[in-house]
Every structure is written in structure tokens, then in C-alpha cells.
N, C-alpha and C positions, 0 to 999 in steps of 0.2 A: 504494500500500500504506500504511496507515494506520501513523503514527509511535505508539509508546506509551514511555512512561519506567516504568520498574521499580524497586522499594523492596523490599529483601528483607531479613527481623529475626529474628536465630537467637536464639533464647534458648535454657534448658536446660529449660524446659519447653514453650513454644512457638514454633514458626517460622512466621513471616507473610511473606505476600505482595502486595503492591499495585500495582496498574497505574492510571496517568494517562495521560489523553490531552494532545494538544498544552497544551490551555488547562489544564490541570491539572487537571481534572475525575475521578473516583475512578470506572475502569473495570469493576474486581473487584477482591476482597481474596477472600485467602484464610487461611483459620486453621487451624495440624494442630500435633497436640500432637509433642512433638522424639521424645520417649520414646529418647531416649539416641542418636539415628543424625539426626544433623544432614545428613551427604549423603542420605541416600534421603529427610529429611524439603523439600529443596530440590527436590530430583528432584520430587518428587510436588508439590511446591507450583506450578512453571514447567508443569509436564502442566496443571493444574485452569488456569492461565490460559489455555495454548492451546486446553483443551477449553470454555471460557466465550467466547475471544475468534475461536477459529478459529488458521489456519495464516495467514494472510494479514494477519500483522501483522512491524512491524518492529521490535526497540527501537533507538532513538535515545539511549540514556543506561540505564544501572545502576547502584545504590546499594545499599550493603548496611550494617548497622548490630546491635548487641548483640553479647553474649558471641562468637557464633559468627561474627563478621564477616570476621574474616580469613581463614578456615576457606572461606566462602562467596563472599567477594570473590576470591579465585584458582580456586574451582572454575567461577563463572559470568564470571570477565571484568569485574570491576566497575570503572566509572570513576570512584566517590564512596565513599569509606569514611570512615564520622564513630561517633562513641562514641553511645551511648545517647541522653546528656544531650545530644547537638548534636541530633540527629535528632526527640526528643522536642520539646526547645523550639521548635523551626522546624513543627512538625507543628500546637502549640497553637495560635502565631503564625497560622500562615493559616489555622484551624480559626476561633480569636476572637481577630482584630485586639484587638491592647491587652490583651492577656491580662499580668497582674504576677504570678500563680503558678500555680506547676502540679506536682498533688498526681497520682504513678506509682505503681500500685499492681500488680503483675504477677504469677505465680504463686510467687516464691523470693525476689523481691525488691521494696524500694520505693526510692522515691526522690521530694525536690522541689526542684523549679527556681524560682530567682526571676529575673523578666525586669525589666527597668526601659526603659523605650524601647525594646521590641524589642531587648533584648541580654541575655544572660545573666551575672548578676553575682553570684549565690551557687549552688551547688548541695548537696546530700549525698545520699547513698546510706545505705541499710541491707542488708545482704547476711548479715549472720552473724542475728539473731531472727528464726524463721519466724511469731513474731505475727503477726498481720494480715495475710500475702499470701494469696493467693489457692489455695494449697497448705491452708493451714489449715484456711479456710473448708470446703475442702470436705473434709475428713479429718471435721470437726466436723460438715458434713449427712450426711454417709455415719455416723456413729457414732449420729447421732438418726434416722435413719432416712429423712430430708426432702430430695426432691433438691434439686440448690444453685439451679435456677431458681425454687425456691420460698421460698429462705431468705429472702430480702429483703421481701419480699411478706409472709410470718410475721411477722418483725420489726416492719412498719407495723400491727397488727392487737392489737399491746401496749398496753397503760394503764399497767401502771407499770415498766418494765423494774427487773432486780434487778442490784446491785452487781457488776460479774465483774474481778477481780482482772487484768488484760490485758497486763501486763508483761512476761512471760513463757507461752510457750506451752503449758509443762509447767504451771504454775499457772493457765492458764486454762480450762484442759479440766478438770483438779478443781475449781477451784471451781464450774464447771459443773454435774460430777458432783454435788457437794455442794446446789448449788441443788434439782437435780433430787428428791434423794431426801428435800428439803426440801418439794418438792408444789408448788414456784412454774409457773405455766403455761409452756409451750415460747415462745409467743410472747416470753413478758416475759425468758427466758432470753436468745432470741437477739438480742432487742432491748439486751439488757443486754451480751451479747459486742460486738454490735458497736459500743456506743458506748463501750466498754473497749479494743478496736482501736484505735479513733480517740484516743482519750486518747494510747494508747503511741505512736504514728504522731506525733501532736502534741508529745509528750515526747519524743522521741527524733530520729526524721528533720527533723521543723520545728524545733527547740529551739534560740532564738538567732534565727531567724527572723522576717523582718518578710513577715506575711502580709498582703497585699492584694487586695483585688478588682480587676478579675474573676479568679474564683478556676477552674480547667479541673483536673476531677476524670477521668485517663485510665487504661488499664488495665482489666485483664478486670475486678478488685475493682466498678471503674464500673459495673455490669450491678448490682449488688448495690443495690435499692434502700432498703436498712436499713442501711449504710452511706453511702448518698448524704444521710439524713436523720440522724446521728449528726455527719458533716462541718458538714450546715449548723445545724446545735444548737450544735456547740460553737465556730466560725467567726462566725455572727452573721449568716453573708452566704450566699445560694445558690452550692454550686457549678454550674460549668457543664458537663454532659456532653457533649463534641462526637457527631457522629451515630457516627464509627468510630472510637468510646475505646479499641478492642479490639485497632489496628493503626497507631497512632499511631507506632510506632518506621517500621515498615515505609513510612507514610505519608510520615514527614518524610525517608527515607532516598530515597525517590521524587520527591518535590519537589526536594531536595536534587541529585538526578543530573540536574532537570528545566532548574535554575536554571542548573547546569555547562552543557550543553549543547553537549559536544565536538562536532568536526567528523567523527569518528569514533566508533563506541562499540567498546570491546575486549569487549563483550558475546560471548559465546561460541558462542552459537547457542543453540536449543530443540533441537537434537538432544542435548545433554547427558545429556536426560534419560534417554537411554539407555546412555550408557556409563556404563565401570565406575570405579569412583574407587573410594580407601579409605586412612584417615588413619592415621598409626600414628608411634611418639615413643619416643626413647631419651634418655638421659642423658649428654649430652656430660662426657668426662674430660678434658678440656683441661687445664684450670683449677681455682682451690679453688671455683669459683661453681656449677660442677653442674648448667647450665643445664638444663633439661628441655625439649626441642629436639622440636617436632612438624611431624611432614611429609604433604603431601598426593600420593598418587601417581595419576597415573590409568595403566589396565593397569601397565608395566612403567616408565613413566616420573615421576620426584620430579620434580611442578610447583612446587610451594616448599616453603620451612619458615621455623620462625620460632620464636622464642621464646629465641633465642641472643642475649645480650648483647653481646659483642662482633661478630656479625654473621660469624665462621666459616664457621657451615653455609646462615646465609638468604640469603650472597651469594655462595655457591657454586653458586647455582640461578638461571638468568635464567628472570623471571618477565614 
């Protein structure tokens, strides 16, 4: 029965799936948007590997990584749990050997990593400015009318892109508006957002930053080819898109359980995906701290919780 290793990336707007074989090799990915149910969005993500890979596989290792990690590490059995920023940087690393930064661009958030010998020795997140994720972009094709597969394509077809204020999201979308009702072509518009993204992405999440080449541009934003030329405009230097920018989290979180390579996996099985689970969180009164305490049940039984500071309720649950 064929070994495979699993990488599973919950985020708040999409959960990814990736399967590696022995050699490391990318079996299937899978991409489904969360839309607010991170269990059914796992559930349904392990079904699409079984139905691409068959029943007659094994895993030998699980990793699970982003927002929703812990959520999904106790419901599938994971042997590897890493933050974003570990799973991301390990994902560029064996994507481009010698990779020194890497620009995350995802649907709510961004972030960039700097590597120096394969190690990571700076990082920052953006999490509060919806500028520039991948949420925006397309709030802003759906408002023009343009699906978002096209936005990027639009964008390269500009001659002089126009100035778009990118600092902020509420100010980008008027001065948009304002463009608009100004007569500048659509092209030169979205050419001009997007290399106002990239200004704010560069002020903001890079700022302080020593950016190096080779530069690994990942993240769904990466498809956007009017942001891959706005990156290399204002950097000097091509970035590099790996072939799966889109599951990078999911990727290194697979690698990552690849490299572990327990003698057991406490993987849980593919039949999960039919039981019933459902998360739910109260506010512990213990204390002045007020922890907000979330628990995973499946039918009648609390598989863990967590989110307790003093560890009360998440070590009153053997997990």
C-alpha cells in the first residue's frame, strides 16, 4: 500500500490540502474556500484526496499549519503542527533552494519571510489592512465587473497606469472610483491598483526589510499576473512563482510531517470524513483573564480544547 504524507492549511478563507509521496513528490492539492466551517471544509478536502488517490493508500505522517491548525490537528490526528511562517518558509526552501525572501500574499492576510542560509531570521505579518490580499482584489473585479482571472492579464495591456492612493482600502477603491469617472482606461486603472498594493505591501509588511534575491512570490495574490509585474518594477529583480504558490502553507506542512517521519502516525483515519464533529467555546470565569476556551467534540465526546492560559480546561482533556 503506497505511503503518502499529508499537509493540511486552514485558513479563514481557504483550506488546503496536499499529499506527497515517499520522495516528496506533490500527489494532489486540493483548494476549497473555508466559508466559515473549517471541519466540513477538512472533511471534504481528505474525501477529494481519497477520490484522486483511491482507498488504497496509507499516511505515514500529518501536518497541519494556519489559523485553523489546532482546530484540525486534533480532529485528523496530526503528528506536525508549525505556524504559518515555519511551514511557509520550508515550503519556498524546497520549492527554490536559496531562496532569501518570500513575499505571502493570501486572501485576509500577508506576510514576508526573510531566510538567510536556509533559516529564518526576520518575519512580519499584516493581519489588520485588507489592502492588497486577495479578498480585495477581488471585491474590486466583482465591482468592475472583470472576473479576477482576468484582472492581471488587464493590468499587462496598460501604457500608463494612473496614480491609486493604496494605503488604505477605503481610499483605494475611491480613488479608483474617482479615476474612473475621470475617463482613464480600466487597464491603466488596474495597473495602477496594483502597483499601489505593492507600494503599501512594501511600506508596510517589508518596511525595515532587507530584501534579497531570489525573491518566491506565494499565495493565491501569485496567480495575479499584474501584481507579479508591479513586485518586479518596484524590487528591480524577478520574483519567482513556484508551480503550487496557491498551497504553499499546506505544502511545507506536508514536507514538514515528511521530514518527522514517526514510527507511527496518530493520523486518524479517512473514515473521519464521515463523522460528526462540531466546535463550540465558552468563556472560562476562573480568573480576571476571561480566557475564551474552544472545544472540539466529536458526537458526544470533548476531544480537546485550548485557548486556556493556565491550561484548566486543555489539560483536563487527554488528547
Amino acid at each position: 500500500m503506497p505511503k503518502i504524507y499529508l499537509g493540511i492549511d486552514v485558513g479563514s478563507v481557504s483550506t488546503n490540502v496536499v499529499a506527497l509521496d515517499e520522495q516528496g513528490q506533490v500527489l494532489t492539492t486540493v483548494y476549497l474556500r473555508t466559508r466559515g466551517q473549517p471541519i466540513q471544509a477538512i472533511q471534504e478536502g481528505l474525501r477529494q484526496v481519497v477520490a484522486t488517490l483511491g482507498k488504497d493508500i496509507s499516511v505515514a505522517a500529518a501536518g497541519t499549519t494556519g489559523s485553523g491548525r489546532s482546530l484540525a490537528a486534533v480532529m485528523v490526528g496530526a503528528d506536525v503542527i508549525k505556524n504559518e511562517i515555519t511551514a511557509h518558509a520550508f515550503a519556498a526552501s524546497f520549492a527554490v533552494p536559496g531562496v532569501q525572501t518570500v513575499l505571502e500574499i493570501g486572501g485576509q492576510d500577508s506576510k514576508i519571510i526573510i531566510l538567510r542560509q536556509g533559516i529564518v531570521t526576520d518575519f512580519a505579518m499584516n493581519t489588520v489592512c485588507a489592502a492588497g490580499t486577495g479578498s480585495f482584489l477581488d471585491q474590486q473585479a466583482a465591482r468592475l465587473g472583470i472576473p479576477i482571472e482576468e484582472f492581471g492579464r488587464r493590468a499587462l495591456e496598460s501604457r500608463s497606469p494612473v496614480r491609486i492612493a493604496g494605503r488604505c482600502a477605503v481610499f483605494a477603491e475611491s480613488d479608483m472610483i474617482h479615476k474612473q469617472q475621470q475617463g482613464h482606461p480600466l487597464e491603466d486603472i488596474i495597473a495602477g491598483l496594483c502597483e499601489a498594493l505593492v507600494r503599501n505591501y512594501l511600506n508596510n509588511v517589508g518596511k525595515g526589510k532587507e530584501i534579497l534575491p531570489p525573491v518566491v512570490f506565494q499565495g493565491g495574490v501569485a496567480a495575479n499576473a499584474g501584481m507579479r509585474q508591479a513586485f518586479n518594477r518596484a524590487l528591480g529583480t524577478e520574483v519567482i512563482v513556484p508551480k503550487h504558490y496557491g498551497v504553499m502553507g499546506a505544502l511545507g506542512a506536508a514536507l514538514l510531517a515528511r521530514e518527522m517521519r514517526p514510527a507511527v502516525s496518530a493520523f486518524r483515519g479517512f473514515d473521519l470524513t464521515g463523522r460528526e464533529f462540531r466546535s463550540g467555546g465558552f468563556e472560562c470565569q476562573g480568573c480576571a483573564n476571561h480566557c475564551e476556551v474552544v472545544e472540539l467534540r466529536e458526537g458526544r465526546q470533548v476531544l480537546a480544547r485550548w485557548g486556556d492560559r493556565c491550561g484548566k480546561w486543555s489539560n483536563a482533556v487527554a488528547v
